[in-house]
C-alpha positions as CSV (number, residue, x, y, z in Angstrom):
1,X,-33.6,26.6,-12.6
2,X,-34.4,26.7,-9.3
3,X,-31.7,29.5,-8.1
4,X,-29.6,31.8,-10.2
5,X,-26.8,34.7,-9.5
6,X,-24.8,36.4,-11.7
7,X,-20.9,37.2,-11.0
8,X,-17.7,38.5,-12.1
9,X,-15.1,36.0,-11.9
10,X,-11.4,37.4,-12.6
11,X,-10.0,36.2,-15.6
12,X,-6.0,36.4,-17.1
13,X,-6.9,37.3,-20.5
14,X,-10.4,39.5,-19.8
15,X,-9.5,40.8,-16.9
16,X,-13.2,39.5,-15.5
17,X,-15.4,37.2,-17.1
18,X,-19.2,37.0,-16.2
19,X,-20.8,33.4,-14.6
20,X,-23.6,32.3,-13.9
21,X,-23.6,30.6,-10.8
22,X,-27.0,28.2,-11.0
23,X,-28.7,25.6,-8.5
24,X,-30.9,23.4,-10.8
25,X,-33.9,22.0,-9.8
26,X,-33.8,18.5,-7.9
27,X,-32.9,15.7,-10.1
28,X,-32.3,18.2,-13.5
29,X,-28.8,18.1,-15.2
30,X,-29.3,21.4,-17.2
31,X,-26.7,22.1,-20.1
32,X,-24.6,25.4,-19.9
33,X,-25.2,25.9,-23.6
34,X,-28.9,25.9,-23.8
35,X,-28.5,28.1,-20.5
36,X,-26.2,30.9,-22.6
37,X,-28.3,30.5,-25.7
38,X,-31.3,30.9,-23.7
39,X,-29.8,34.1,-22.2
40,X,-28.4,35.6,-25.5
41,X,-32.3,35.6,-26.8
42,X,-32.9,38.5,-24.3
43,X,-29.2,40.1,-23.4
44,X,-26.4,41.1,-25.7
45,X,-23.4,38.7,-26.0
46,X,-21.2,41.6,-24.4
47,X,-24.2,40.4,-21.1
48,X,-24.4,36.4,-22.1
49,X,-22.1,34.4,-19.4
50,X,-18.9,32.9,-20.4
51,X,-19.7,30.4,-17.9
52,X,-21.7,28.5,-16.1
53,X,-21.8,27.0,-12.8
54,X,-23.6,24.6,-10.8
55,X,-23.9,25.1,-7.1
56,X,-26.5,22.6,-4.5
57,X,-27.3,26.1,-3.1
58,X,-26.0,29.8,-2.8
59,X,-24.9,31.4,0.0
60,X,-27.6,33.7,1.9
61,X,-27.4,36.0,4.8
62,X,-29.8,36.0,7.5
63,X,-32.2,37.7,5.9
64,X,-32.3,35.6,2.3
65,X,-29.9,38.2,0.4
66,X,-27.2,35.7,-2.0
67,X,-23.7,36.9,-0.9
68,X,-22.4,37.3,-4.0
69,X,-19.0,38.1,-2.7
70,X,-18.9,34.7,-1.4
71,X,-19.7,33.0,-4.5
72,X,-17.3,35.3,-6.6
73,X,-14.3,34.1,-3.7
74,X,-15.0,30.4,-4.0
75,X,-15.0,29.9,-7.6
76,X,-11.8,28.1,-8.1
77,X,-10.2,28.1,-11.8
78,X,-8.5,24.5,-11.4
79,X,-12.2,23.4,-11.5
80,X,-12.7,24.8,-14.6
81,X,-14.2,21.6,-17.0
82,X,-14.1,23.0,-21.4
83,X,-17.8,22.5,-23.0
84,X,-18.3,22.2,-25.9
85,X,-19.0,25.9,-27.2
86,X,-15.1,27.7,-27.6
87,X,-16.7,30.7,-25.3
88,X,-18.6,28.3,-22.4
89,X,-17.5,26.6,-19.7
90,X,-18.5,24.3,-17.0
91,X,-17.6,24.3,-13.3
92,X,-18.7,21.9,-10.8
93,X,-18.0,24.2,-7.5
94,X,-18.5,23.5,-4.0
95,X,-18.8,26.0,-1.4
């Protein structure tokens, strides 16, 4: 991965959900699952994200801080794609 931040995204069953929002490296098509699973090795599943996002970049201030208020505003639910673990999904976003 070249570029990861983590979000809460609001949710109408969980209230908030955790994403990871993720710019790959150049010419990589990772897969959300293997992301999660990777995750889950090191965090608790209450810490794993429920999804997964793919962003070219992240937003940045002037300095190089991600906004992540901006990236938690322009996730859109209508972009929401099912994978194919019951728990994981994929979202194409642009910003």
């Amino acid at each position: 991965m070249h570029n990861v931040a983590v979000v809460g995204a609001e949710d109408p069953q969980w209230g908030q959900v955790i994403v990871a929002v993720v710019v790959p490296e150049p010419g990589t098509t990772p897969d959300p699952n293997e992301l999660r699973e990777h995750v889950r090795k090191s965090l608790r599943g209450s810490r794993t994200p429920d999804r997964v996002v793919f962003r070219d970049e992240l937003p940045t201030n002037a300095t190089g801080k991600i906004l992540r208020h901006e990236i938690a505003q322009g996730l859109d639910p209508a972009a929401v794609e099912p994978s194919t673990h019951p728990s994981t999904v994929c979202i194409r976003a642009n910003l």
